[in-house]
N, C-alpha and C positions, 0 to 999 in steps of 0.2 A: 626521534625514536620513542616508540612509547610499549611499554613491553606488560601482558594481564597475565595471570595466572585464574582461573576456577577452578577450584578444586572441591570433593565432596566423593558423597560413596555412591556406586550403581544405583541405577535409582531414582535421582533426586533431580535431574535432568540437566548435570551442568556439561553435559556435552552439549547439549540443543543451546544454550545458552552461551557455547564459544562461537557455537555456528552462527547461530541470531549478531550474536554482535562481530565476529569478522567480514558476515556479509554487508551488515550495515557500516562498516570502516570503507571498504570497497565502493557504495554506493557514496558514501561522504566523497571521498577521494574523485571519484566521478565527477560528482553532482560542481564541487570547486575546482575542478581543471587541473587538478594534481595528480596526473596521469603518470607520471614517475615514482608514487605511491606504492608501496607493495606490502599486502598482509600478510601472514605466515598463518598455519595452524597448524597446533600438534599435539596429540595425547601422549605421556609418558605413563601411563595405566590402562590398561586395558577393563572396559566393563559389562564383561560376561558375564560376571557372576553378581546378583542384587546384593550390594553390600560389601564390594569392593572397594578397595580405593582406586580415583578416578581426580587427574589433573588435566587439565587442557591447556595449554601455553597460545596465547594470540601477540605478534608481534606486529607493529606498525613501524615503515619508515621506509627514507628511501634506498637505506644499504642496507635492505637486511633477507639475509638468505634462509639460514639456520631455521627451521619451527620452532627451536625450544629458545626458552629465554635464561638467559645465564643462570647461575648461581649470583647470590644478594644483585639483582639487576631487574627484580619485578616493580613495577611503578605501586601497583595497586594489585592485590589478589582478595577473589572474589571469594570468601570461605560459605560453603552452604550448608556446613556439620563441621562442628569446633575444633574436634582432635584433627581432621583433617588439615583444619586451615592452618595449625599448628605444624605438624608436619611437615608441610609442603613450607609455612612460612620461615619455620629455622631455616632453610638453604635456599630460598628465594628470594625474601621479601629484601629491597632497596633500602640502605641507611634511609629515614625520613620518607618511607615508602608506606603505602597506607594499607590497611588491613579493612576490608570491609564483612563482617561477623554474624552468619544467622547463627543463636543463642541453641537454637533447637537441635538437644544431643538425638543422634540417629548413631546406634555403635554400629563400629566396621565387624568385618569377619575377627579380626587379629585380637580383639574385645571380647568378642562373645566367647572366644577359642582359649581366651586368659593370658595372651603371648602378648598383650601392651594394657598398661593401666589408665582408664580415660582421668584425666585431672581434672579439677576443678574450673572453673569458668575463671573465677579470678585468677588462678595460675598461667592459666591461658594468657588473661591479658599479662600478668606481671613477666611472662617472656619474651610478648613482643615489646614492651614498655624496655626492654634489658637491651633488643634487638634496636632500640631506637626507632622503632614502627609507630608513627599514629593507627589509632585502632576506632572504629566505630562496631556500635555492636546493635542487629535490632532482631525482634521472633521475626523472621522473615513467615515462618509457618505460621505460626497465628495470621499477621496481615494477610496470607495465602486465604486462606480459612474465611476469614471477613469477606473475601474481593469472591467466593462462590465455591475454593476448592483449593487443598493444602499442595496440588500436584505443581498450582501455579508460582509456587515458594521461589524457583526459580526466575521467573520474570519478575517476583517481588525484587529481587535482589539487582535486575539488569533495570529496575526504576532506579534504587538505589547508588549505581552505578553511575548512569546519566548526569545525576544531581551533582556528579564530584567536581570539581573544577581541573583533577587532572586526566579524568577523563578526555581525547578529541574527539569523540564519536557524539553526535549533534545528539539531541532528542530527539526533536523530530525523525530522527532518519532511523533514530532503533526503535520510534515509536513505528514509523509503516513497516520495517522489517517482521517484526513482529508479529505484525497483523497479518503479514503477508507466509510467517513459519509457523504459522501454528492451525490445526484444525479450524476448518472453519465454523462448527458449532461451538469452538471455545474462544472466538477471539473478543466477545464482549468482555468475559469474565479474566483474560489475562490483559486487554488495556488496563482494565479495572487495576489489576494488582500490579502493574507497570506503575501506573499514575501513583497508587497506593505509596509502593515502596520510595519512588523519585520523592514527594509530600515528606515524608517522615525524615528524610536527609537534609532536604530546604527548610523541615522546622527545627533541627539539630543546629544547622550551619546559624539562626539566629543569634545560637550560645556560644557558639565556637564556629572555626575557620578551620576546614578541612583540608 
């Protein structure tokens, strides 16, 4: 059983980014004869509005029905704006469950409106450090930026993802999904930020073991 959470605000495309990698779970499972395999997916936000909050729940395994992934039962959640992945991470994230962190504030609606106070980046980390969460944190945006276009922020993050070891969804196979969900005039420049973001986790893991 291996259970993700993305979460972030309308916008930032972490719905494309449950799709990209649930399809690529499906084509793993294929590709190794694990035909008893079954992925799940499921939005508990809806994102009509730019600047909503927006989770996507992706479950793998062979008993698993449900879309959504329990409460403390996420393996790894994919945060793409802070307060969000806070959020979502208080009632999600796995004792010893991993937190992966783009740095880059985007405030929700409940921010701009004054009805939640964004905290500091170090707060951030010292709750999930409380929740007993490993945490990695990178500007997924900026790397976005470098690789041709900050829209790609999102598959910065599903490089980053890859590189995890508790990730089971292969590279390679979210490398051709990828190729295969995204415009075809932008798939040069989000391999680009795929490779980008996976890079930046493989030079982290040198210092530390995620």
């Amino acid at each position: 059983m291996f259970n993700l959470i993305i979460t972030g605000v309308g916008g930032q495309g972490s719905i494309l980014a449950s799709h990209i990698f649930a399809d690529a779970a499906i084509r793993d499972s294929v590709t190794n004869g694990k035909n008893d395999m079954k992925v799940r997916l499921g939005e508990t936000f809806g994102a009509a509005m730019r600047g909503g909050s927006v989770a996507s729940h992706v479950k793998i395994g062979e008993d698993v029905y449900s879309p959504l992934v329990p409460e403390k039962g996420a393996d790894i959640i994919l945060g793409l704006e802070p307060l969000e992945t806070l959020r979502i991470g208080q009632k999600y994230i796995a004792p010893n469950g991993l937190v992966i962190l783009n740095t880059k504030i985007f405030e929700s609606v409940d921010v701009k409106t004054g009805q939640a106070r964004y905290p500091s980046i170090s707060e951030i980390i010292d709750s999930f450090k409380k929740l007993n969460a490993n945490i990695f944190m990178l500007d997924a945006t900026e790397i976005a930026i470098n690789a041709g276009t900050a829209k790609a922020m999102n598959v910065v993050m599903l490089g980053a993802l890859a590189a995890c070891d508790k990730n089971p969804v292969s590279y390679e196979t979210l490398k051709k999904t990828i190729k295969d969900g995204v415009p075809p005039k932008t798939i040069e420049i989000n391999l680009k930020a795929f490779e980008a973001g996976f890079n930046k986790i493989i030079e982290e893991k040198k210092a530390s073991v995620l």
